[in-house]
NUMAR-283057 format. One line per field, with one value per residue (C-alpha): z, y, x; chain; residue in one letter. Coordinates in pm, whole numbers, plus 50000, padded with zeros to 5 digits. Layout:
REM NUMAR-283057
Z <- [Z | ...] .
Y <- [Y | ...] .
X <- [X | ...] .
c <- [A | ...] .
r <- [A | ...] .
REM end
This chain:
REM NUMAR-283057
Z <- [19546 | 19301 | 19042 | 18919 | 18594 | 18533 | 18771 | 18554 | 18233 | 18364 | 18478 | 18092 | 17988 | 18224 | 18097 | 17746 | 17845 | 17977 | 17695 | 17412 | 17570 | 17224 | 17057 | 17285 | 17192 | 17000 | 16649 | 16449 | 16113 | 15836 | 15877 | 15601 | 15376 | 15539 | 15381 | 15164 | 15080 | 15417 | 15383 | 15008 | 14857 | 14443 | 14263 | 14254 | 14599 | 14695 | 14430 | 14563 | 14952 | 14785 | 14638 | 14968 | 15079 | 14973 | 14898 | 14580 | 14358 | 14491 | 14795 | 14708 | 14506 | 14847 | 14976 | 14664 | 14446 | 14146 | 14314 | 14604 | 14316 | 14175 | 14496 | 14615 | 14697 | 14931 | 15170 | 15165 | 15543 | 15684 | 15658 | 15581 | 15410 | 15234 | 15103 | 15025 | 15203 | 15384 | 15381 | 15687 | 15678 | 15728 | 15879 | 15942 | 16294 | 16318 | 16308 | 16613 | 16735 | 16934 | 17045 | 17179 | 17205 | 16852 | 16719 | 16594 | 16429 | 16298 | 16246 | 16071 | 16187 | 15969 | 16205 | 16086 | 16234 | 16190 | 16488 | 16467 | 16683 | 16723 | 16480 | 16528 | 16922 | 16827 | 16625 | 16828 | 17087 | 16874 | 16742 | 17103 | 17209 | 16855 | 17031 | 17293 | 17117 | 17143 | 17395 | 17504 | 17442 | 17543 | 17492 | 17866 | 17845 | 17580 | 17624 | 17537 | 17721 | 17694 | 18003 | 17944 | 18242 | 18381 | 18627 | 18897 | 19132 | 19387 | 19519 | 19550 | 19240 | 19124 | 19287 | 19230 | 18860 | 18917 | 19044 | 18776 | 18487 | 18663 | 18644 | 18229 | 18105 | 17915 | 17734 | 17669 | 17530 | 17248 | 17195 | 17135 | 16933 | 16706 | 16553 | 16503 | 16365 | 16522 | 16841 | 17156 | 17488 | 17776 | 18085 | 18220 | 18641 | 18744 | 18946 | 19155 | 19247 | 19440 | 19174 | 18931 | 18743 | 18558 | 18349 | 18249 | 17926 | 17827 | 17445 | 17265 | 16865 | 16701 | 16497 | 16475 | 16727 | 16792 | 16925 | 16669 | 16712 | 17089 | 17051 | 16828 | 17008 | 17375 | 17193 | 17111 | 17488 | 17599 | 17333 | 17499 | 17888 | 17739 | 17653 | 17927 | 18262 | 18560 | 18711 | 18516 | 18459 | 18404 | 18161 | 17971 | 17773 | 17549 | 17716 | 18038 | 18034 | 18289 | 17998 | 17966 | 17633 | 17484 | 17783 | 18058 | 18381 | 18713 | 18618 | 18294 | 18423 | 18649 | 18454 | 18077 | 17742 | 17472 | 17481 | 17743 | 17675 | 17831 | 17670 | 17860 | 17793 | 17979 | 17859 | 17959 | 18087 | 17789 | 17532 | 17781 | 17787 | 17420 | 17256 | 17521 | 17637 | 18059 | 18280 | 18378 | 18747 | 18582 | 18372 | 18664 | 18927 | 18634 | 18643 | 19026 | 19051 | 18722 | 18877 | 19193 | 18957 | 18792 | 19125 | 19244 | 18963 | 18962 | 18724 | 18614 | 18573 | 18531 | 18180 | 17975 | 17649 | 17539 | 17302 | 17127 | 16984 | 16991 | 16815 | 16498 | 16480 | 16555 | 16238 | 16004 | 16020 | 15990 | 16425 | 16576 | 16658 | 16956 | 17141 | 17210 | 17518 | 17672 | 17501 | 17623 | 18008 | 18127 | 18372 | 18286 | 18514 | 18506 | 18715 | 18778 | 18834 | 19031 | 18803 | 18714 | 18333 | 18323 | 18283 | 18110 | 18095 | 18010 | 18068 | 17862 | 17975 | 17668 | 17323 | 17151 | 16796 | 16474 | 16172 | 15931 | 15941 | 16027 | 15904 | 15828 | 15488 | 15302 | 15086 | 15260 | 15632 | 15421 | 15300 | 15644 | 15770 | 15482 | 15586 | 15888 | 15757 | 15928 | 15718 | 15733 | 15935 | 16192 | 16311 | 16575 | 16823 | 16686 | 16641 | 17001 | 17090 | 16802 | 16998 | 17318 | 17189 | 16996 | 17323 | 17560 | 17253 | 17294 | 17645 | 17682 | 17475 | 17590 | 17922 | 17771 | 17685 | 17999 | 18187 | 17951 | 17916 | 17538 | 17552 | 17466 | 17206 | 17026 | 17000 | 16913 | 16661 | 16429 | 16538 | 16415 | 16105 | 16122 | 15839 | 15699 | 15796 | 16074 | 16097 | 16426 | 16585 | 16508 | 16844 | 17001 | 16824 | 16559] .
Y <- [22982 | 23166 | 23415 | 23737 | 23760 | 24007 | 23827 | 23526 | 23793 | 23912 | 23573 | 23472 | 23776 | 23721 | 23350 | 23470 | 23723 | 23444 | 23159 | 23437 | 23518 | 23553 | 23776 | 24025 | 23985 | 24230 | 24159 | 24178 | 24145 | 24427 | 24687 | 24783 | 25123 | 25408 | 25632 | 25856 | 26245 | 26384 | 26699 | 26715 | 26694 | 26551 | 26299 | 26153 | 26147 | 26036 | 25738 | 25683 | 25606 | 25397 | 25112 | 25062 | 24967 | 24571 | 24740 | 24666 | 24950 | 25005 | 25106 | 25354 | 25515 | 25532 | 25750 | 25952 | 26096 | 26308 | 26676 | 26589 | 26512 | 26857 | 27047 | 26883 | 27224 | 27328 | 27076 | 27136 | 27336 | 27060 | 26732 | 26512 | 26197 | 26246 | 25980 | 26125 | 26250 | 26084 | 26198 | 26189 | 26246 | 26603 | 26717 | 27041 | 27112 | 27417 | 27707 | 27793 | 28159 | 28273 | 28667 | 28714 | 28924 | 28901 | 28576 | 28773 | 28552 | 28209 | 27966 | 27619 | 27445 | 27175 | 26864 | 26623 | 26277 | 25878 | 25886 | 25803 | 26033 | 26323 | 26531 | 26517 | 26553 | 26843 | 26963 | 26886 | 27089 | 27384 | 27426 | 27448 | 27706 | 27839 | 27848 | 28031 | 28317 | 28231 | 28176 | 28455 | 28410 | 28579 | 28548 | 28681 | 28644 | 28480 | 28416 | 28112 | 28015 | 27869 | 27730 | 27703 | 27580 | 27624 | 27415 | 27553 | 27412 | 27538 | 27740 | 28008 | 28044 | 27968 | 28230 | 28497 | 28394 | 28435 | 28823 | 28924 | 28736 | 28933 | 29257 | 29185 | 29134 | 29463 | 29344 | 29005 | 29183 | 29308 | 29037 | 28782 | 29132 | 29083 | 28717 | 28792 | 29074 | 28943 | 28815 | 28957 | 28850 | 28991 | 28847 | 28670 | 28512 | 28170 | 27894 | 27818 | 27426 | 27333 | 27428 | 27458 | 27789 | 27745 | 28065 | 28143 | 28336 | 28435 | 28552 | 28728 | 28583 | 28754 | 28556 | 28251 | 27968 | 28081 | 27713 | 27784 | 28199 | 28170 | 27877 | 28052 | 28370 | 28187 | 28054 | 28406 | 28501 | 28212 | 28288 | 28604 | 28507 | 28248 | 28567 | 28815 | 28613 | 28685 | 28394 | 28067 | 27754 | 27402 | 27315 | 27513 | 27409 | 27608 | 27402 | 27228 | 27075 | 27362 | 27529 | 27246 | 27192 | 26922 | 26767 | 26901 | 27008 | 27193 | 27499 | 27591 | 27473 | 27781 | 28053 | 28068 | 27861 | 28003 | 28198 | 28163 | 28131 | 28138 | 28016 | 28057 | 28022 | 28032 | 27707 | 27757 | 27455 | 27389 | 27390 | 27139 | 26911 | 26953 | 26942 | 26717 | 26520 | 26545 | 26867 | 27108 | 26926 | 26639 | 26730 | 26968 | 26626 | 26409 | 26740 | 26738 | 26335 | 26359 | 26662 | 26417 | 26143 | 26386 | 26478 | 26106 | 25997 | 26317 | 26448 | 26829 | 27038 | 26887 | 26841 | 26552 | 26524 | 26847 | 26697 | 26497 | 26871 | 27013 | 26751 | 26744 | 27126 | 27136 | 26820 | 27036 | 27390 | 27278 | 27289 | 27107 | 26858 | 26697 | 27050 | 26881 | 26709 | 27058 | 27274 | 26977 | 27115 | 27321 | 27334 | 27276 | 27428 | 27379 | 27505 | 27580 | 27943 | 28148 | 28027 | 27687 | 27773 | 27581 | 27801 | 27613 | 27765 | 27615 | 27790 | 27688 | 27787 | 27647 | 27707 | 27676 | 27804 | 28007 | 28145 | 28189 | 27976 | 27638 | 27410 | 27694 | 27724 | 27399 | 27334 | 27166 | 27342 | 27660 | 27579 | 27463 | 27801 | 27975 | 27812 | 28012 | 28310 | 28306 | 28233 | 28438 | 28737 | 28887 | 28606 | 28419 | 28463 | 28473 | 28105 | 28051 | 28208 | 27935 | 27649 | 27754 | 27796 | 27454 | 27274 | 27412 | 27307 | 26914 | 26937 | 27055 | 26745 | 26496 | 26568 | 26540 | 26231 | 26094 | 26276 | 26112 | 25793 | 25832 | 25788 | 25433 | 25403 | 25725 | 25576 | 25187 | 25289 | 25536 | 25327 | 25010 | 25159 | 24968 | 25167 | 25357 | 25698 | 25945 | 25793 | 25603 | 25923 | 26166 | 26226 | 26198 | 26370 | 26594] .
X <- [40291 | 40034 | 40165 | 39926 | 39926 | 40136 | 40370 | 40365 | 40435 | 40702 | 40888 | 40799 | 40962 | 41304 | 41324 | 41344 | 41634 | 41813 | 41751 | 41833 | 42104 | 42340 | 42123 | 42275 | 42621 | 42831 | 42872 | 43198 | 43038 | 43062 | 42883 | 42637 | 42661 | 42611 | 42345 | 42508 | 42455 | 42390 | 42172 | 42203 | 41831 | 41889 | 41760 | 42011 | 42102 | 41727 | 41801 | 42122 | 41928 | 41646 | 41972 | 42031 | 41675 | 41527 | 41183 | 40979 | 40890 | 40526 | 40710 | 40930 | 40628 | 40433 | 40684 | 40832 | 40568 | 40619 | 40442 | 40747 | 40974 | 40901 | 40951 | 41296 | 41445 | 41220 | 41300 | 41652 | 41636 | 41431 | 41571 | 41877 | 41898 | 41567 | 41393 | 41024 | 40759 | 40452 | 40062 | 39901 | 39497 | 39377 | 39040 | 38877 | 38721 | 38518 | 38426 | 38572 | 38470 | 38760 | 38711 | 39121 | 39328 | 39485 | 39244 | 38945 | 38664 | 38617 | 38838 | 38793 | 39121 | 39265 | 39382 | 39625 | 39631 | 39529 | 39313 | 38946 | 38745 | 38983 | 38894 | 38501 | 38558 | 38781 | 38483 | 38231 | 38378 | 38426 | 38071 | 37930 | 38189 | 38094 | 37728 | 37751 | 37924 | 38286 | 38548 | 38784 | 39178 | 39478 | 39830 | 39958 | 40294 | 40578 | 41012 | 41164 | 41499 | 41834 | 41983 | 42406 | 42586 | 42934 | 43124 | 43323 | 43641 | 43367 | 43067 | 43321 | 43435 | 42997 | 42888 | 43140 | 43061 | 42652 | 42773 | 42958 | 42709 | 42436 | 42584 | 42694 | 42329 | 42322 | 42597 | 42502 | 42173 | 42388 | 42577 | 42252 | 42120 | 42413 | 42320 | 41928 | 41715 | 41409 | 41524 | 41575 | 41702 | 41462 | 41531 | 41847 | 41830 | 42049 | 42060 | 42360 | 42377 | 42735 | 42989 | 42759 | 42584 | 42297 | 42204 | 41840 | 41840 | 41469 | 41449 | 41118 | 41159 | 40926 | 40665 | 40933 | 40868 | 41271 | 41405 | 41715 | 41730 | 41815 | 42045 | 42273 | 42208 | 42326 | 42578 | 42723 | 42694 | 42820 | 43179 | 43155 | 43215 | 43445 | 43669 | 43581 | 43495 | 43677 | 43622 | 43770 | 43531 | 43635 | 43356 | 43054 | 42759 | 42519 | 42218 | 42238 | 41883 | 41719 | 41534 | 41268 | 41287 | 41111 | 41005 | 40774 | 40848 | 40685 | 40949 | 40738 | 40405 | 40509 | 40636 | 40660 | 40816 | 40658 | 40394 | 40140 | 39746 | 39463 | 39102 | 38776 | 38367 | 38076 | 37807 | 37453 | 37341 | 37058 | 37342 | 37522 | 37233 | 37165 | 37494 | 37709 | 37398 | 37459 | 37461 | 37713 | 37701 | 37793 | 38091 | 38217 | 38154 | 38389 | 38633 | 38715 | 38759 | 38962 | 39179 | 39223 | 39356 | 39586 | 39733 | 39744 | 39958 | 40188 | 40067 | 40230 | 39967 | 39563 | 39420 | 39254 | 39375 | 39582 | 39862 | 39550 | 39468 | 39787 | 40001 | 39767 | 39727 | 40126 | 40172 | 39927 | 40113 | 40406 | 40563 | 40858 | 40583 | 40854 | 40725 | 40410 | 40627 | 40558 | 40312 | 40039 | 40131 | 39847 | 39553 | 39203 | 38938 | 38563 | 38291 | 37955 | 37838 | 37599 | 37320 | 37383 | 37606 | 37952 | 38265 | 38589 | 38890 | 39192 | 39570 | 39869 | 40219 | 40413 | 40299 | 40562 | 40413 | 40535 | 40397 | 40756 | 41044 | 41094 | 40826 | 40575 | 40684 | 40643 | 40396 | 40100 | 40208 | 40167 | 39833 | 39710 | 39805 | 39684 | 39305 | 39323 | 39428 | 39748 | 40046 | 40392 | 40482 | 40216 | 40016 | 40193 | 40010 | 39682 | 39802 | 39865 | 39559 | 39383 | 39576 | 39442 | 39076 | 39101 | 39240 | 38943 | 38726 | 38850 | 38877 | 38506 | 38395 | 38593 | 38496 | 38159 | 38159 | 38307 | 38050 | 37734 | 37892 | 37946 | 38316 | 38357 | 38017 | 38168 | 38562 | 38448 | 38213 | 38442 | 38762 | 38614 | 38468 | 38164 | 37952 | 38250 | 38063 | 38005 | 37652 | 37766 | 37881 | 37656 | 37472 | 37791 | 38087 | 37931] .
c <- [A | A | A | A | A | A | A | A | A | A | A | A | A | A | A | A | A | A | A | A | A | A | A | A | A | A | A | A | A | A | A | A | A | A | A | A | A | A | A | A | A | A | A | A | A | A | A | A | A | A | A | A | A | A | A | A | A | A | A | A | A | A | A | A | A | A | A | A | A | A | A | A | A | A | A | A | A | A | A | A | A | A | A | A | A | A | A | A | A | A | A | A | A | A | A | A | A | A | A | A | A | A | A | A | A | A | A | A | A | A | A | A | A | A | A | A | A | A | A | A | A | A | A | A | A | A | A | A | A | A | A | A | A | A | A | A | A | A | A | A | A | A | A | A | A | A | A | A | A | A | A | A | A | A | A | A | A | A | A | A | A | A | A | A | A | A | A | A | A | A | A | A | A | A | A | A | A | A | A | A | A | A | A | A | A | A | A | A | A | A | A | A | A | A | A | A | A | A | A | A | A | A | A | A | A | A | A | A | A | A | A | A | A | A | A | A | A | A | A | A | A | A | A | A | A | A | A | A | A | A | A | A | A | A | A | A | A | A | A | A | A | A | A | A | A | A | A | A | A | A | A | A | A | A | A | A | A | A | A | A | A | A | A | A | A | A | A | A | A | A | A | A | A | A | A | A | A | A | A | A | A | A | A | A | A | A | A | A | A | A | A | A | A | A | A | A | A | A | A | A | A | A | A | A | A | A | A | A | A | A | A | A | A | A | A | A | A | A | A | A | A | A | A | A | A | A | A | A | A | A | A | A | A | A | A | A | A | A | A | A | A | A | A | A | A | A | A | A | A | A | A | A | A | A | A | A | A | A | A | A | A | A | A | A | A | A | A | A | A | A | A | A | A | A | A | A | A | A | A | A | A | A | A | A | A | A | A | A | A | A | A | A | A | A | A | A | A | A | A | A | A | A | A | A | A | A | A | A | A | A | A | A | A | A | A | A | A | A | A | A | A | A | A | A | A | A | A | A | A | A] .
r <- [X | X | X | X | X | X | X | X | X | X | X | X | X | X | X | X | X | X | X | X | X | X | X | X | X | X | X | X | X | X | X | X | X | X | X | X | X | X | X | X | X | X | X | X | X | X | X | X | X | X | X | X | X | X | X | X | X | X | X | X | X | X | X | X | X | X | X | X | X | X | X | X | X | X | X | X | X | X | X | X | X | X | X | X | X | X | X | X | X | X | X | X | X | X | X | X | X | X | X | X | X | X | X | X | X | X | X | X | X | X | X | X | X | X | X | X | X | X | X | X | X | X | X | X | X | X | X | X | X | X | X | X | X | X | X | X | X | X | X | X | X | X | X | X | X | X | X | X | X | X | X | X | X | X | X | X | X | X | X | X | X | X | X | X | X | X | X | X | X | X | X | X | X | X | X | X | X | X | X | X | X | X | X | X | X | X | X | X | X | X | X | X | X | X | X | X | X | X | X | X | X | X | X | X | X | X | X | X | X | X | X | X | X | X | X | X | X | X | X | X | X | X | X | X | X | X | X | X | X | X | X | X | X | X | X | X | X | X | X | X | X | X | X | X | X | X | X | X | X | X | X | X | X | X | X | X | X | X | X | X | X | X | X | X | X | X | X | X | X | X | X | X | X | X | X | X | X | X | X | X | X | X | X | X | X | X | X | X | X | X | X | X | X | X | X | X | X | X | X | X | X | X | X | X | X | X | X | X | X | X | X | X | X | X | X | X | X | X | X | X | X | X | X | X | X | X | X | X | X | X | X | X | X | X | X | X | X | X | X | X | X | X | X | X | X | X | X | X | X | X | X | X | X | X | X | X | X | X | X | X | X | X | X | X | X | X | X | X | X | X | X | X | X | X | X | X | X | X | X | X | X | X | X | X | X | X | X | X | X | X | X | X | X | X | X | X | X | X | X | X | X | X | X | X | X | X | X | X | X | X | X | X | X | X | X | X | X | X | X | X | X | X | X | X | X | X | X | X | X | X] .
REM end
């Protein structure tokens, strides 16, 4: 009997589960020192974490420079156990005209990442939207939710508690307005599944991406029908996993998590044949076979490479960069028109995005934001309507490339470093 290959990998694989069979036992020895100080950020406490590591010197001093040294304080909301910080390459894409709603201008967009090829796609991309005059953006619609659950002896008791919860949203209005001054809880439906309740609390934060506001908001309301229900529950969590967060799912692809944008342009066909070297037939041919992959695999929602963009805009401005698991759920649409042009559009349900709090305000996030001209209170979503515009930017060239057959030449040649420039790439990515 003949084995495929991957067959024959993963008999090699099961063997080696059974012959290494101890290294799977539990093990009574002593446990090691646990890393001490928790959230405090000292010297000391930093020194105190590095003892317990077998590293040489040079390595510590890749991770714990003297600017970080200096600036210990103003890390103190964003981590625990702090050991140093890392450096992660930044590039600038751009300009990128985007004529939205609130993002008026050009933008150059700095791009952190250790990808070869992203950024000059990225930019690539944004000089021939930057061409043909700009691409139109607009936020349509923003809430982010919490999703607590109760359990129930039975539907009974579930849905008598879905009646009166639906008739107390006023109230739990003020009660989430009590815990925020920026916050705001718009919207409140539920779920009802056997004895359990699912409630769908939708919140408006401001220019804060909000993940923490509505938590501790929910968590108010949820203290509140703790006191007050009518109907008793056996069990209640703040979040019972219906909200989507961090993870993507057909329920936001369909409504909202976030704020959700829309980015479109129209490409005459010369700057298509100039720029991305193939014709608007081409790329929209590679679109509708690519959209039939998407669906074949299951795809949720039809793009090409959105978290590519996303995660290293998200890394550079200082995002919860784990919202990339759902911001990167969108549809991208391509086709021709009446006279031949290609029109790109791309829609993005989940941009989870803020300009204050959280990350926003360290020192190199701050500075990344401070290139766009959108640092601090007043700009979040001309920053959703820059992700938007930077996504359709990568998602025009990379579909590009595909279409020309300049995919692979373009990736091998700045991957592999062969001349240590952008020479290789030029006609391709810049």
């Amino acid at each position: 009997m003949k084995f495929t290959a991957i067959e024959q990998f993963d008999n090699h694989m099961l063997r080696s589960v059974e012959r290494y069979q101890e290294n799977f036992t539990s093990k009574d020895s002593p446990l090691p020192k646990r890393v001490p100080g928790g959230a405090r950020v000292s010297s000391k406490a930093i020194e105190a974490r590095w003892d317990l590591l077998s590293v040489g010197l040079d390595t510590r001093e890749q991770l714990l420079d003297h600017q970080s040294l200096s600036q210990l304080e103003l890390y103190q909301k964003n981590i625990e156990n702090l050991i140093g910080t890392i450096n992660i390459p930044v590039g600038l894409a751009g300009p990128l005209r985007i004529n939205g709603l609130y993002a008026q201008g050009d933008y150059y967009i700095p791009l952190a990442t250790t990808e070869a090829a992203l950024v000059a796609s990225y930019h690539r991309g944004a000089q021939v939207i930057s061409e043909a005059g700009g691409c139109r953006a607009v936020v349509l619609k923003e809430a982010i939710g919490r999703t607590p659950g109760f359990i129930f002896e039975s539907v009974v008791e579930a849905s008598r508690f879905a009646n009166w919860a639906a008739s107390k949203f006023d109230t739990f209005r003020v009660v989430a307005k009590s815990t925020t001054n920026f916050g705001q809880c718009i919207k409140m439906d539920h779920m009802i599944e056997g004895n359990h309740v699912y409630l769908n609390f939708e919140f408006s934060t401001g220019d804060a991406a909000g993940q923490n506001m509505v938590t501790i908001a929910t968590q108010e309301i949820c203290n509140y029908i703790r006191e007050h229900s009518p109907v008793l529950f056996k069990h209640s969590f703040v979040e019972a996993n219906f909200s989507g967060d961090k993870k993507a799912s057909a329920k936001s692809l369909m409504t909202v998590r976030g704020k959700k944008v829309c980015a479109e342009v129209v490409l005459p066909a010369k700057l298509v044949c100039s720029r991305f070297h193939t014709t608007p037939e081409n790329m929209e041919k590679y679109w509708r076979m690519a959209f039939v992959g998407g669906v074949l695999q299951g795809m949720i929602g039809s793009q090409g490479h959105v978290a590519n963009g996303l995660t290293a805009l998200y890394l550079a401005t200082g995002q919860d960069v784990a919202c990339v698991s759902e911001s990167a759920v969108g549809i991208t649409r391509f086709e021709l028109t009446s006279n031949g042009d290609l029109y790109a559009s791309t829609t993005l349900p989940n941009v989870i995005v803020g300009t204050v709090g959280g990350g926003t305000g360290l020192p190199s996030q701050k500075a990344c934001l401070e290139i766009m001209g959108l640092s601090g209170a007043g700009h979040a979503h001309a920053l959703a309507e820059v992700c938007a515009g930077l996504v359709l930017a990568g998602e025009l060239s990379i579909i590009g490339a595909l279409a020309a057959d300049d995919f692979t030449r373009a990736h091998h040649k700045r991957s592999r470093g062969n001349d240590g420039t952008t020479s290789g790439v030029v006609k391709e990515y810049v």
